[in-house]
C-alpha positions as CSV (number, residue, x, y, z in Angstrom):
1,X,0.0,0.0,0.0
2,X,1.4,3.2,-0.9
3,X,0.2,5.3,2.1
4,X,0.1,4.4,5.6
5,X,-1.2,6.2,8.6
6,X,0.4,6.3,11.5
7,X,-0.8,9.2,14.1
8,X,1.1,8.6,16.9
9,X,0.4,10.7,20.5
10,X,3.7,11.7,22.2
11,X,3.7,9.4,25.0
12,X,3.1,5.7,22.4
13,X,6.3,6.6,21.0
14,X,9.5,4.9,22.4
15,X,12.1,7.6,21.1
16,X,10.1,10.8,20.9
17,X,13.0,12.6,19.4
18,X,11.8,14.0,16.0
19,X,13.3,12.8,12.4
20,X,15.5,15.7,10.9
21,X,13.2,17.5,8.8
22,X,14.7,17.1,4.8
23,X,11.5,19.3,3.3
24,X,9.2,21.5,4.6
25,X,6.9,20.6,1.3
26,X,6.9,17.7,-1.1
27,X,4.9,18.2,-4.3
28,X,4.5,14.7,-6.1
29,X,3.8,15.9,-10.0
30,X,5.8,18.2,-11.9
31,X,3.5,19.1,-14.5
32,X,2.0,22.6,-14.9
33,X,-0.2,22.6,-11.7
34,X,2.8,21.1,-9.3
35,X,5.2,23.1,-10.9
36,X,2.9,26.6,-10.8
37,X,2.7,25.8,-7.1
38,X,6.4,25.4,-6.4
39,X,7.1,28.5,-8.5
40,X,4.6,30.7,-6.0
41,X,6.3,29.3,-3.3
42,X,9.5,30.7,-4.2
43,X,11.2,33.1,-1.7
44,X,9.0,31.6,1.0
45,X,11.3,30.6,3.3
46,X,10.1,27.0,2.6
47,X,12.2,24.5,1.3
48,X,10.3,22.3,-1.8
49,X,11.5,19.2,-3.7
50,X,9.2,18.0,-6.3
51,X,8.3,14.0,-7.5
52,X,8.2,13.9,-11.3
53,X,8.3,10.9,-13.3
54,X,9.2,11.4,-16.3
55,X,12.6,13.1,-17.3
56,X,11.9,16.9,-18.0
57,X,12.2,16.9,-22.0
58,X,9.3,14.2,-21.8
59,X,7.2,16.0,-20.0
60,X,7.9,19.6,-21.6
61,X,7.1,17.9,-25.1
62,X,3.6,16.9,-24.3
63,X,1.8,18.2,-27.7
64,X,-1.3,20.1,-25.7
65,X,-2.5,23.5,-25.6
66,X,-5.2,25.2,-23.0
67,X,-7.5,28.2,-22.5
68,X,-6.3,30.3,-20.2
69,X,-8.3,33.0,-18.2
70,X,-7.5,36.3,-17.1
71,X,-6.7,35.2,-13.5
72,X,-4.6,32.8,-14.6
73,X,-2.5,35.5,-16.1
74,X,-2.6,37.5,-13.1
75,X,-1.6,34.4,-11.2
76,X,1.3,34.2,-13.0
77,X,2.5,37.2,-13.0
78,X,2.2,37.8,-9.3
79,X,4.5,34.2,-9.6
80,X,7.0,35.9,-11.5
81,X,7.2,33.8,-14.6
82,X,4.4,35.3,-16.7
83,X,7.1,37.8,-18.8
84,X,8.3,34.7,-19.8
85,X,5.6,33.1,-21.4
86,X,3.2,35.7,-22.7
87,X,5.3,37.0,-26.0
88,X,4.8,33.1,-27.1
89,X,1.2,32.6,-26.9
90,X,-1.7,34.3,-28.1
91,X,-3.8,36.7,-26.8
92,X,-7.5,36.9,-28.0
93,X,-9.5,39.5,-28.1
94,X,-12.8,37.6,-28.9
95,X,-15.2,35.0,-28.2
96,X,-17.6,33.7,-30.5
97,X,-20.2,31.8,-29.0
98,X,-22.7,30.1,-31.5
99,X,-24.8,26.7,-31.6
100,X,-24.4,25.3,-34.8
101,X,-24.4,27.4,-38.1
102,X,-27.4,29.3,-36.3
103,X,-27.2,32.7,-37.0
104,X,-27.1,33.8,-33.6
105,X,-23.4,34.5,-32.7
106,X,-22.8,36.1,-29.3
107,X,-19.5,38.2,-29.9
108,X,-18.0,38.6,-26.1
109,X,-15.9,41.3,-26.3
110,X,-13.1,43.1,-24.1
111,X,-15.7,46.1,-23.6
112,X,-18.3,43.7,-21.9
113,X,-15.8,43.2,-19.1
114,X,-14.0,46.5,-18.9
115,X,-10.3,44.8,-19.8
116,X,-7.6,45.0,-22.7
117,X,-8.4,41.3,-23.8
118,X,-10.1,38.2,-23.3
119,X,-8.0,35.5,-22.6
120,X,-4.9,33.6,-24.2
121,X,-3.9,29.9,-25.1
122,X,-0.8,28.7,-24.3
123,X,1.3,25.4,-25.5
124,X,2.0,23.3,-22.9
125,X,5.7,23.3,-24.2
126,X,5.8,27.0,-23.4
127,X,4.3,27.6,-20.3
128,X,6.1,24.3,-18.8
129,X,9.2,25.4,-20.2
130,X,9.0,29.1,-18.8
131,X,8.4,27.6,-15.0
132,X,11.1,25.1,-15.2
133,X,13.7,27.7,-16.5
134,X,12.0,29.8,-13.5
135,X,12.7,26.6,-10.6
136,X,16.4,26.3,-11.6
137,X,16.9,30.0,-10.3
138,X,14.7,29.1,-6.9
139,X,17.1,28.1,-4.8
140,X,14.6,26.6,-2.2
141,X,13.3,24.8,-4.6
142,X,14.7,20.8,-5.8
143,X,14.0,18.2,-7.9
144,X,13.6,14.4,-7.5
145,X,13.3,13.3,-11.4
146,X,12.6,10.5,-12.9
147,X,11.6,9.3,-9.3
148,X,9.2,7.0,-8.6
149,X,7.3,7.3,-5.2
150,X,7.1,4.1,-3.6
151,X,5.5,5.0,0.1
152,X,4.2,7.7,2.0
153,X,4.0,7.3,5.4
154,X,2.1,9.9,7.6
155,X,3.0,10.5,11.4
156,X,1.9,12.9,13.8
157,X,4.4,15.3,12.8
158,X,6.0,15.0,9.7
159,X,5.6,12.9,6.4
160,X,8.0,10.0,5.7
161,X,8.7,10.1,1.9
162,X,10.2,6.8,-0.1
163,X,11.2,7.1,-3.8
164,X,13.5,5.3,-6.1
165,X,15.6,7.4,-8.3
166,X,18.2,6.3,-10.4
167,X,17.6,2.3,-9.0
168,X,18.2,3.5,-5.2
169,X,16.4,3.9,-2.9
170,X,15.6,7.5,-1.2
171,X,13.5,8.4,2.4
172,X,13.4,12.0,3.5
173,X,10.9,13.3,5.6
174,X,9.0,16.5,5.1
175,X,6.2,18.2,6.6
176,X,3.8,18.0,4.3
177,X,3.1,16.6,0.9
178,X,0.6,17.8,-1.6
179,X,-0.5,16.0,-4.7
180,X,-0.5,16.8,-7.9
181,X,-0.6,13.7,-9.6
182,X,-3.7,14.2,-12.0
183,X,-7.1,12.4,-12.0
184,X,-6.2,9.3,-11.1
185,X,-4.2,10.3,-8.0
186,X,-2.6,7.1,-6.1
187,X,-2.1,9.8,-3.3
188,X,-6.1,10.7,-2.8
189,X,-7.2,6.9,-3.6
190,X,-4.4,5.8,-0.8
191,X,-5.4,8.2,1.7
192,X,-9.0,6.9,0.9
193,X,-9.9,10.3,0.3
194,X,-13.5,9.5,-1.7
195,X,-14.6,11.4,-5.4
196,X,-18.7,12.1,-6.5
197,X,-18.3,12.3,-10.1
198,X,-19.7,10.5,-13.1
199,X,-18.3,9.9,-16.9
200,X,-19.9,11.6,-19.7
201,X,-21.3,9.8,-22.6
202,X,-18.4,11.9,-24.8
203,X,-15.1,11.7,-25.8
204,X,-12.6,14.5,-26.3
205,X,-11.0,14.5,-29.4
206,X,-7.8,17.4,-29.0
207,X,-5.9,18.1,-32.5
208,X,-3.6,21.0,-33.9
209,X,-4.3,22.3,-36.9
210,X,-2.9,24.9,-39.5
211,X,-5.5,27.5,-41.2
212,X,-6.0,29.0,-44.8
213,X,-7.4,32.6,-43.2
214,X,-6.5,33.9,-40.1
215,X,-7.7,33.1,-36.9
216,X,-7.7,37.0,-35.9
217,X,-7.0,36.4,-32.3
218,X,-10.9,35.0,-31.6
219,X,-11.5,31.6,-29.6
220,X,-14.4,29.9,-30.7
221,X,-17.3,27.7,-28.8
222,X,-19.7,26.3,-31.2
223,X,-21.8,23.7,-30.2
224,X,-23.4,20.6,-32.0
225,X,-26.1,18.3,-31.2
226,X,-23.5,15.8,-30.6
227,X,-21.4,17.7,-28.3
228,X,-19.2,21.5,-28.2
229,X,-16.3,22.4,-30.1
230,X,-13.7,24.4,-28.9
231,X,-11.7,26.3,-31.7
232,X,-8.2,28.0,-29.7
233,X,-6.3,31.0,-31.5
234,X,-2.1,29.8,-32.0
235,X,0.4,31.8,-33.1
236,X,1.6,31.2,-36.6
237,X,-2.3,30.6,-37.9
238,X,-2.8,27.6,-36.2
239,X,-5.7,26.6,-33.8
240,X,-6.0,24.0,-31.0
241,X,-9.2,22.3,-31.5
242,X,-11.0,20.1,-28.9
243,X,-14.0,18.0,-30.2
244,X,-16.5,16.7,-28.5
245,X,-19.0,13.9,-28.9
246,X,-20.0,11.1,-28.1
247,X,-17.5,8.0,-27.8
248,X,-18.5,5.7,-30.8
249,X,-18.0,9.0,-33.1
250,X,-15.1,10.4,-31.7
251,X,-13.6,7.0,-32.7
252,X,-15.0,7.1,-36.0
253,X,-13.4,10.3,-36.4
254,X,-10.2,9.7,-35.0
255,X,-10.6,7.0,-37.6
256,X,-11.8,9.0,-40.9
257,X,-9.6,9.7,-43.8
258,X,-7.8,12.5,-43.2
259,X,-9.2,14.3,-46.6
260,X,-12.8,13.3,-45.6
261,X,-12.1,14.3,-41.5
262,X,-10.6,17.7,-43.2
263,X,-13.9,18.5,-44.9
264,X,-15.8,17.6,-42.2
265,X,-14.0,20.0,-39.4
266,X,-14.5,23.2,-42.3
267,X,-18.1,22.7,-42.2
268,X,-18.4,22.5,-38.4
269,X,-15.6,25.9,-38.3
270,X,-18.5,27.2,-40.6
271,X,-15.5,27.9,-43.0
272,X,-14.5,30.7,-41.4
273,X,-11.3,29.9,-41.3
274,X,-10.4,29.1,-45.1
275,X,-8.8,25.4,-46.0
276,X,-7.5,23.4,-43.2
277,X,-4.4,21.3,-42.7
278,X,-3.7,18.8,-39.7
279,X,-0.5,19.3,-37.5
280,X,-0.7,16.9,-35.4
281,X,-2.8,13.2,-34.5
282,X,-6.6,13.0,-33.4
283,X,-5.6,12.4,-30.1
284,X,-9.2,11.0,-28.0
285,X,-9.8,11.0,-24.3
286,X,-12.9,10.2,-22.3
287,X,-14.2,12.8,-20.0
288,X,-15.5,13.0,-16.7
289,X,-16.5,15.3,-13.5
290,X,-15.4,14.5,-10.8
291,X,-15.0,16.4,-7.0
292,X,-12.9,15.0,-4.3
293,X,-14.9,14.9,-1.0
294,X,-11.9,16.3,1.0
295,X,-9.0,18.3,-0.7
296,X,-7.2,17.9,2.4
297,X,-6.6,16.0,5.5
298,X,-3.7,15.5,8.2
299,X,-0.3,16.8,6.0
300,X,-1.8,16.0,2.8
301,X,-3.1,18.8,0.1
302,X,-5.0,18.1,-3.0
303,X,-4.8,20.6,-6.2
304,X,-5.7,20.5,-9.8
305,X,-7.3,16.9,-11.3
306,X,-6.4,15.2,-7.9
307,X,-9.3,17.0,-6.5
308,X,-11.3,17.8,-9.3
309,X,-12.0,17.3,-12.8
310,X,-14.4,18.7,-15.6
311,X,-16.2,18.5,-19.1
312,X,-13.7,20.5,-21.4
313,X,-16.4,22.8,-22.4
314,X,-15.2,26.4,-21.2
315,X,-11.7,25.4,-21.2
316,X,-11.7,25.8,-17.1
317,X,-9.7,22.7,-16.0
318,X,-6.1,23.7,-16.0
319,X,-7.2,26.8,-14.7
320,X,-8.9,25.7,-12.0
321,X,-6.0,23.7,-11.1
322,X,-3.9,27.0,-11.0
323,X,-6.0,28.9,-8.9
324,X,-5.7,25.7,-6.7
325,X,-2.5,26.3,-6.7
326,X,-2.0,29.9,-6.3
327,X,-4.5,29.8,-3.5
328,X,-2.5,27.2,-1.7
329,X,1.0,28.9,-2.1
330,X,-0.5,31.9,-0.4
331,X,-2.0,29.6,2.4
332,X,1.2,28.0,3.2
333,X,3.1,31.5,3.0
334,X,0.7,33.1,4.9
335,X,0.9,29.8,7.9
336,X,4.7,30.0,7.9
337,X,5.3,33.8,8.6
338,X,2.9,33.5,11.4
339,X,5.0,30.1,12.6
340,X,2.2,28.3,12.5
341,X,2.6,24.3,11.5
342,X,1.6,24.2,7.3
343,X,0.9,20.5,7.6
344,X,-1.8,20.6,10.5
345,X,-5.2,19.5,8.9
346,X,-6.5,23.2,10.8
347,X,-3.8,25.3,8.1
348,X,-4.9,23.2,5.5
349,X,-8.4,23.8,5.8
350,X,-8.0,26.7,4.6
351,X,-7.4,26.2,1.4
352,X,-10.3,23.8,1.5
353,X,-12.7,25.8,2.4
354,X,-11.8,28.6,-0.2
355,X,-10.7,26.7,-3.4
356,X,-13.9,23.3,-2.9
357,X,-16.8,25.9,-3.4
358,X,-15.1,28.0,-6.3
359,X,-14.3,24.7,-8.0
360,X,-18.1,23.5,-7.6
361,X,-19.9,26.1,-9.2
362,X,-17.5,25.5,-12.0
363,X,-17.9,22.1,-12.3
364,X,-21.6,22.8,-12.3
365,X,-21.5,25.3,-15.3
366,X,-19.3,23.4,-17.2
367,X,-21.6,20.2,-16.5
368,X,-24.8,22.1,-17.8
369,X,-23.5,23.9,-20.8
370,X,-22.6,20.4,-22.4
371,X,-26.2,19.1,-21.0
372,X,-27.9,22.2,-22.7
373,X,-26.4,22.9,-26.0
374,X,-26.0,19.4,-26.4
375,X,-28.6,17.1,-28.3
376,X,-31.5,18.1,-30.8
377,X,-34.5,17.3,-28.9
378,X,-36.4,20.6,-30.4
379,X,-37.3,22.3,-27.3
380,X,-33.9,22.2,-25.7
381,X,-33.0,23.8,-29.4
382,X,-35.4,26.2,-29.1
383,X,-34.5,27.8,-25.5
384,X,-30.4,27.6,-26.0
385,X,-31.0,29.5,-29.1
386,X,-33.3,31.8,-27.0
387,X,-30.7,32.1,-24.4
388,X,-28.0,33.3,-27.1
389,X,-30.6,35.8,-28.5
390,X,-30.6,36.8,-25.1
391,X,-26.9,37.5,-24.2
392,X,-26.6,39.2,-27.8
393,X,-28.8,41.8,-26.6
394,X,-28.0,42.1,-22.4
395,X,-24.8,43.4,-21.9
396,X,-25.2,42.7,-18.2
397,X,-25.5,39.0,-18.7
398,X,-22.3,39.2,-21.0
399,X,-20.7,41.1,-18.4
400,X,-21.6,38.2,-15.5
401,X,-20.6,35.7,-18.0
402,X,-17.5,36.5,-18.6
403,X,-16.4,37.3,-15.1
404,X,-17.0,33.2,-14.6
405,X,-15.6,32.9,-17.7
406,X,-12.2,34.2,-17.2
407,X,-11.8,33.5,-13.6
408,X,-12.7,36.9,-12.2
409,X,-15.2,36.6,-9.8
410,X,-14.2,34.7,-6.6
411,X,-11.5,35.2,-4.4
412,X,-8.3,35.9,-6.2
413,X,-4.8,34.6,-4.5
414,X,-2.8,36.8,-3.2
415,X,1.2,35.3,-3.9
416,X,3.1,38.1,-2.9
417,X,2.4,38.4,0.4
C-alpha cells in the first residue's frame, strides 16, 4: 500500500526525538499545476523538492495547448514567470459563441468586461518550459526526477517520503506533501480520500491544426447536437481544437480519412477559417467530472485533477488547477510567517474551504452547458438559441458571464504576500 497512517500521541512513541526534517513541502507531480505551485512558493522561506516521473524533456514535449483565463495571467505574473511566457502565446480578443451554423453569434468582447483582452492559449511546451527555466533560479526549490514514489507514510508530525531514483532507494521526511498527480491520483485513492463524479457519454478529441485565413486572435465555442467544439487561436495561424462527442463518433473520427475528417471539421468551423491542414494526430480521451470529497486532510493537500476534474467545455480545468495552486501557495506562505505548523489538517483547511466551493460552481456550469447545447431534442434547441438571443442583446448578462468565464469573480490569490 502506498500510504500508511500512523498518528502517533507523544507518549506511544518509544524515542520521541523528531526525524531531521529534509522538506518543509513535497509536491508529487511536476506538471503545470505542481510546478505553478512550487514557483509561487519561491522566496517563502520553505524548502520544496518536487516528484516527477518522467525526465523533464518528456514532459515539456507533451503536444497540448489550453485556454487560459484572465486570472490565470494575473496568477502568474504575481508568480514571477508570466514575462516569460506571454510574448509566445496568443492573446484573443474575442469570443464567439454560437450553436451550430445558427445565425445567432454572441461576440463577447473586451468592452463587456472593462479589460484589454479576453484570454490567451498557451502550448504546454511554453508555459512548462518558462516555469522550469524559472525553478532552476529558486534556490529553495529541488527536484527528485525520474523518481518514482514508492511509500508515503504519515506521522503525527512530519511525512516520511520513499522514492526510487536512479535504481536506489531515497527516504526524506518533510512536513507535508501535496498531490499533484492528475485524475487518477494514487495519493487521494491511498489516503481513501472518496470522489462524486460521473463519466460523460463523450469523448474529447484534442488536435492542432494549421489555417488558410486567419484566426484573428478570436477563440471559438460552437456547439453541435453531438457535443461543443472548442476552436483556440495559436500563433503562426494555427488553432488547438478540442472536439467533442459522443465516444463511438469520436472513434469514427479519429478513424476518418484524413481528406474526408478535413472537410468535415471546415463545415463544423463554418468555413471561417479558409482550408485546413492537420499538425498533429486526433488524439481521444474520455471525460468526466469528478469532486474530491476532502481536498485535504492531516499533512496531505489536494490541487488541480487530484481534486477535481471537468467537461472540457469552457476550457476551465487547467485553470482551476492554478488557482488551486495559487490559493495554496498563499496559504502555506501566509501559515509560515505567522510560525504556525503548514501540515496541521487546521492550516490546511483553509485552502479547502476557499478553493472546494469555487471549484463546484465551476464544475456545475461546465456540466450544464454540455447538457444544454447538447442534443437536438427541439425544445432544448429552441431555448439555447433563445438564451443566445438573449446574451446578444443584455450586456449585463455578457458582463456576469465572462467574469466566470475568465476567472474573475471569486477570491483571487494573493502570492506576494
Amino acid at each position: 500500500m502506498l500510504v500508511s497512517s500512523r498518528l502517533q500521541t507523544q507518549s506511544s512513541v518509544v524515542d520521541s526525538s523528531t526525524p531531521k526534517i529534509d522538506y518543509d513541502v513535497v509536491i508529487v507531480g511536476g506538471g503545470i499545476v505542481g510546478a505553478t505551485l512550487a514557483c509561487g512558493l519561491k522566496d517563502s522561506g520553505l524548502k520544496v523538492t518536487i516528484i516527477e516521473s518522467q525526465p523533464p524533456e518528456s514532459a515539456i514535449g507533451r503536444r497540448q495547448a489550453y485556454a487560459l483565463t484572465l486570472q490565470t495571467g494575473r496568477i502568474l505574473k504575481q508568480i514571477g514567470v508570466w514575462d516569460d511566457i506571454i510574448n509566445k502565446i496568443t492573446t484573443f480578443y474575442q469570443i464567439s459563441l454560437s450553436d451550430s451554423n445558427h445565425p445567432n453569434v454572441v461576440k463577447f468582447l473586451p468592452e463587456d468586461l472593462g479589460t484589454d483582452e479576453l484570454g490567451y492559449v498557451g502550448e504546454h511546451g511554453v508555459m512548462l518550459s518558462a516555469m522550469y527555466d524559472f525553478l532552476d533560479q529558486c534556490p529553495n526549490v529541488s527536484w527528485q526526477c525520474p523518481a518514482i514514489l514508492k511509500s508515503v507514510n504519515y506521522d503525527s508530525d512530519f511525512v516520511e517520503i520513499e522514492i526510487e531514483k536512479e535504481g536506489n532507494s531515497q527516504r526524506f521526511c518533510s512536513r507535508m506533501v501535496v498531490a499533484a498527480d492528475g485524475a487518477k491520483s494514487r495519493l487521494r485513492e491511498e489516503a481513501g480520500i472518496k470522489t462524486q463524479g460521473w463519466k460523460y457519454w463523450q469523448s474529447c478529441m484534442a488536435m492542432t491544426i494549421k489555417t488558410e485565413k486567419s484566426h484573428e486572435n478570436v477563440a471559438f465555442e460552437r456547439f453541435w447536437p453531438s457535443g461543443p467544439m472548442g476552436v483556440l487561436p495559436l500563433p503562426g495561424n494555427r488553432c488547438q481544437v478540442v472536439w467533442t462527442a459522443p465516444h463511438a463518433e469520436a472513434q469514427a473520427l479519429q478513424a476518418l480519412d484524413e481528406t474526408e475528417f478535413l472537410k468535415l471539421l471546415e463545415y463544423r468551423t463554418g468555413g471561417l477559417l479558409g482550408k485546413l491542414e492537420l499538425l498533429s494526430d486526433r488524439y481521444v480521451y474520455p471525460v468526466q467530472l469528478m469532486q474530491s470529497d476532502r481536498y485535504v486532510q492531516h499533512r496531505l493537500a489536494l490541487v488541480g485533477d487530484a481534486a477535481h476534474c471537468c467537461h472540457p467545455v469552457g476550457g476551465q480545468g487547467l485553470n482551476m488547477g492554478i488557482r488551486d495552486a495559487g490559493a495554496l501557495a498563499e496559504v502555506l506562505k501566509k501559515a509560515s510567517q505567522n510560525h504556525e505548523d503548514i501540515g496541521q489538517e487546521t492550516t490546511l483547511k483553509r485552502y479547502e474551504r476557499w478553493r472546494k466551493k469555487e471549484n463546484l460552481i465551476v464544475l456545475g456550469l461546465t456540466d450544464f452547458l454540455d447538457r444544454s447545447f447538447s442534443g437536438d431534442w427541439l425544445p432544448k434547441v429552441s431555448l439555447r438559441r433563445l438564451g443566445l438571443k438573449i446574451l446578444i442583446r443584455v450586456k449585463v448578462l455578457r458582463h456576469l458571464a465572462l467574469r466566470l468565464m475568465t476567472g474573475l469573480m471569486g477570491r483571487p490569490p494573493k502570492i506576494a504576500v
